[in-house]
C-alpha positions in Angstrom: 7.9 32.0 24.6 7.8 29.0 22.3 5.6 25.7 23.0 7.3 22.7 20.8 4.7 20.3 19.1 6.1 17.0 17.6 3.7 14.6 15.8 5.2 11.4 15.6 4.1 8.1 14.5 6.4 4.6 14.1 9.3 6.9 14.3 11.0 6.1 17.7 14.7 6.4 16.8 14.2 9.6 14.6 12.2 11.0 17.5 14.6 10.1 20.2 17.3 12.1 18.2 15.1 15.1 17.3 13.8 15.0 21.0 18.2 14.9 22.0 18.6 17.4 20.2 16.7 20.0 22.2 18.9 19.2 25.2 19.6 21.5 26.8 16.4 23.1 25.8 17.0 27.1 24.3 16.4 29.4 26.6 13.3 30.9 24.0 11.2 27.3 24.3 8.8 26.9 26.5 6.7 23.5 26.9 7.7 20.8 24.1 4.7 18.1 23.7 5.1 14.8 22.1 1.9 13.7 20.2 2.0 10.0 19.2 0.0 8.9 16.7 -1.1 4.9 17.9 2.4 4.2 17.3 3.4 0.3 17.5 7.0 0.7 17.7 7.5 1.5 21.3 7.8 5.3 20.7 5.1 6.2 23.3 7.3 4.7 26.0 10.3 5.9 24.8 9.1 9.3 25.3 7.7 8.5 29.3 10.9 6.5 30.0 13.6 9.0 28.7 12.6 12.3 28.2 10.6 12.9 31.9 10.5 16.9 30.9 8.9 16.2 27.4 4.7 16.2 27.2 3.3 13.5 26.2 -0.1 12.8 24.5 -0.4 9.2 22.9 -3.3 9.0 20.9 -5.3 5.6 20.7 -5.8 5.7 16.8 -3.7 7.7 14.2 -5.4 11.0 13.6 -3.2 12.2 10.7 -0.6 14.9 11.1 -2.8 17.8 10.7 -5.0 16.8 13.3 -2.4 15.4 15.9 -1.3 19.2 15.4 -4.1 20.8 16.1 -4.5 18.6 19.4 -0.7 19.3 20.6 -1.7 23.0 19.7 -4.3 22.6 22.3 -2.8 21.7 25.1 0.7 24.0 25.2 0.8 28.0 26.4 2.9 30.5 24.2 2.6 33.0 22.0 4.5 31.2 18.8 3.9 27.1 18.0 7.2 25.3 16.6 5.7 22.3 14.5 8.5 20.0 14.2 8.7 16.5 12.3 9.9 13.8 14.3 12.5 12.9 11.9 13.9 16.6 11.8 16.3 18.2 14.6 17.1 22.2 15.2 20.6 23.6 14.2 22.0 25.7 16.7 20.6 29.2 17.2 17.1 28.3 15.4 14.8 28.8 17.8 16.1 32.0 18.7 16.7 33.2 15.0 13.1 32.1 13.7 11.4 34.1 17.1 13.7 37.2 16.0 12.3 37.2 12.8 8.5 36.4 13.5 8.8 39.3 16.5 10.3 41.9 13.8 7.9 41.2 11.0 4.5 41.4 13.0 2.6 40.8 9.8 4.8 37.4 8.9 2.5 34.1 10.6 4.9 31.5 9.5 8.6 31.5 9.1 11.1 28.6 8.4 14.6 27.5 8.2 17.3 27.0 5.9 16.3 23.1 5.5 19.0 20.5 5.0 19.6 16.8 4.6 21.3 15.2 7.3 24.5 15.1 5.1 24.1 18.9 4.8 22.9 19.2 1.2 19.8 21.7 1.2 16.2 20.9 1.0 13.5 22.7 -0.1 11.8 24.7 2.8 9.7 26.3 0.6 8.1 25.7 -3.1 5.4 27.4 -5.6 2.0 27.6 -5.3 0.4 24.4 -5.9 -1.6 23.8 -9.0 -1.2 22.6 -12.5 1.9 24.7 -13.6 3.2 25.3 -9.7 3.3 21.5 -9.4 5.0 20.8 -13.2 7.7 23.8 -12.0 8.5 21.8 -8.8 8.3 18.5 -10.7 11.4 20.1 -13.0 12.9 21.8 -9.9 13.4 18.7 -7.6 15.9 17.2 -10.3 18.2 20.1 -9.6 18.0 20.1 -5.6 21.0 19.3 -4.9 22.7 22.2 -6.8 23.1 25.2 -4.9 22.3 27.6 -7.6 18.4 26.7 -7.5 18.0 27.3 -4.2 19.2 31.0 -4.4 17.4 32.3 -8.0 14.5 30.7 -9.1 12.0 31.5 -5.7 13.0 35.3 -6.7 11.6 34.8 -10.5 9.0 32.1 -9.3 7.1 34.1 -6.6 5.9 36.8 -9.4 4.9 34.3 -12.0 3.1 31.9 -9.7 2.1 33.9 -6.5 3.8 33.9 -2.9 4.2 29.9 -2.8 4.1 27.6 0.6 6.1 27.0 3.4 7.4 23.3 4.8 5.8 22.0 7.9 8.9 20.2 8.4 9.8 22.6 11.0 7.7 26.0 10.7 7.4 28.5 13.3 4.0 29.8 13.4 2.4 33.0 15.2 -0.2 31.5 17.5 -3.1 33.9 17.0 -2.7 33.9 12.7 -2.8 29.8 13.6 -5.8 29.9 15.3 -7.4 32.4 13.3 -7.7 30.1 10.3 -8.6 27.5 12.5 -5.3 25.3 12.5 -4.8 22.7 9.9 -7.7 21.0 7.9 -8.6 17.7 9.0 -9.8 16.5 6.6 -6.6 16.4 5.2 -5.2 13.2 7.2 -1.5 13.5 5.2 0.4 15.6 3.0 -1.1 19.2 1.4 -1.8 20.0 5.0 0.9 22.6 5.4 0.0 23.8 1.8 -3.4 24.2 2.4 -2.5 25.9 5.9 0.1 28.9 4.1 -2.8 29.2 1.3 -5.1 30.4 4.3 -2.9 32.1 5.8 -2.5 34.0 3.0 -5.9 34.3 2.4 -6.3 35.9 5.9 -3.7 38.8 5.1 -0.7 36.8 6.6 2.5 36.5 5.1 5.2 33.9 5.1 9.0 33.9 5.4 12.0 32.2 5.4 15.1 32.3 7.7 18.0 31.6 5.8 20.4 32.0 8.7 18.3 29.4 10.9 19.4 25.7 10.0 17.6 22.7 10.4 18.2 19.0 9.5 15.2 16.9 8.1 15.5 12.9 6.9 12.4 13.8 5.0 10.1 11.0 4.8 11.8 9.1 7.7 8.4 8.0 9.0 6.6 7.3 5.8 4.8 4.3 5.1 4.8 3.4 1.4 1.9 2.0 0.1 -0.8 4.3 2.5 1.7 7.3 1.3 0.7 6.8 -2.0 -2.7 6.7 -1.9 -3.4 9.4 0.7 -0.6 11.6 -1.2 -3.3 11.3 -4.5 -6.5 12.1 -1.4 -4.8 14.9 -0.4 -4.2 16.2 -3.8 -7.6 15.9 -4.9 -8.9 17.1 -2.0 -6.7 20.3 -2.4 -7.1 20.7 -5.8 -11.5 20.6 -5.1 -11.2 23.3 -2.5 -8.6 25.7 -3.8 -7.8 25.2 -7.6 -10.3 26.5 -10.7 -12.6 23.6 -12.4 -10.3 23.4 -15.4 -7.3 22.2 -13.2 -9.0 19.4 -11.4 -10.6 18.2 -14.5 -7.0 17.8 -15.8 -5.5 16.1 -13.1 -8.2 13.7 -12.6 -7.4 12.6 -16.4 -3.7 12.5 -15.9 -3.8 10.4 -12.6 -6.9 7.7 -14.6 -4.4 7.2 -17.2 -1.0 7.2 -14.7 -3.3 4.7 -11.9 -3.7 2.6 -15.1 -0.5 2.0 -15.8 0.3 0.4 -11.9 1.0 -2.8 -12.0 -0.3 -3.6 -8.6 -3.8 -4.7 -9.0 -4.5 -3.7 -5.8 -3.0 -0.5 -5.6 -4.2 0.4 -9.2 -8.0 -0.2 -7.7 -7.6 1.6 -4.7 -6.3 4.6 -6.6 -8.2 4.5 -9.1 -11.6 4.2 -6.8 -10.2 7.5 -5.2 -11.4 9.3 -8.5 -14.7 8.4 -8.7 -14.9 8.6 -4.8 -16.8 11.6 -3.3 -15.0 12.1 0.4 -12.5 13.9 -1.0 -15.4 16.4 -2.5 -15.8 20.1 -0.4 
């Protein structure tokens, strides 16, 4: 059986439709649990007032995505965990198709769907191991998402160059014992690299990852986002990922690309903050 975990923060009308859109729930899904992030857009009570069969834990502060995981992981039975954005709904037959696959493949501890736009244009569910060149590759291979062609070839010639890549926590169906045998996601990591740093240990641990191309599912992508704390905790993420995973050479690098791109913002401000992140030590394992 499958326990739903949706992490949600400011997102109330994205959630309301991602939370519609498991009605009537698939007959494979257990518990689905709501875990509010200190939202101040009425989401919280959204949830309670409309959606009486749907868990909910609101959290006082915003713990970051990774960790509002790990507490909605907590609380639900099941043998498999559905992560699911709050801006992101299931296609029909998903559930059942990603739980086919993971029950098949007994080594696989992540699978995902065939990810689209709501408009039906296809987004990238999964991408190439992060690090100096995986990250340039990506760079070049966004410009060309929305032509079919790259989302067939190039993960077949990518994954030998540049190792077995990482999966979308966008939706992400995850075996419950390989999650909790790496110990969930890293909290440290309050946004963004969380589900890259999560497939790298899974991999790590002898797990492998898949993807479901005949499960569909619809993500706004970035539908909750706020813009200027994005930014800057998109760069401590990075950093952070780069310290713990990625050789000397490569951190030195990026820490002298991002001094000269940070000095370049005209925000005086923002260029501060960002640039205070590099000579920072939080972000230091």
């Amino acid at each position: 059986m499958i326990s739903i975990v949706i992490v949600n923060h400011d997102g109330r009308e994205h959630l309301r439709h991602c939370l519609r859109s498991l009605d009537p729930r698939p007959q494979v899904v257990g518990e689905v649990i709501v875990v509010d992030n200190a939202s101040s857009d009425g989401s919280a009570a959204m949830v309670a007032e409309d959606f009486a069969a749907v868990r909910l834990l609101a959290l006082d502060e915003n713990a970051g995505f990774g960790a509002a995981n790990n507490r909605g992981a907590e609380l639900v039975p099941g043998d498999d965990l559905l992560l699911l954005n709050s801006d992101a709904w299931l296609g029909d037959g998903a559930p059942e198709a990603l739980a086919a696959k993971l029950a098949e493949r007994p080594r696989v501890a992540a699978v995902v769907p065939d990810l689209h736009y709501p408009d039906g244009r296809r987004q990238f569910a999964w991408a190439p191991e992060t690090g100096v060149l995986g990250e340039a590759v990506q760079k070049l291979r966004n410009r060309f998402e929305s032509q079919p062609w790259v989302h067939r070839l190039p993960p077949r010639w990518l994954r030998p160059l540049l190792g077995p890549g990482w999966l979308s926590a966008a939706c992400v169906l995850l075996r419950r014992r390989a999650f909790d045998q790496v110990g969930g996601f890293d909290e440290n990591i309050f946004m963004y690299f969380e589900d890259v740093d999560l497939s790298r240990r899974l991999r790590q641990a002898g797990w492998r990852l898949a993807v479901v191309e005949d499960a569909v599912a619809y993500h706004v992508k970035g539908g909750s986002r706020p813009s200027r704390r994005g930014e800057v905790e998109y760069r401590r993420a990075q950093l952070y990922y780069y310290k713990k995973h990625r050789p000397r050479w490569e951190v030195r690098y990026l820490r002298r690309r991002l001094r000269r791109k940070f000095g370049r913002i005209e925000d005086a401000d923002l260029r501060r903050e960002l640039l205070g992140l590099l000579d920072a030590v939080d972000w230091v394992v």
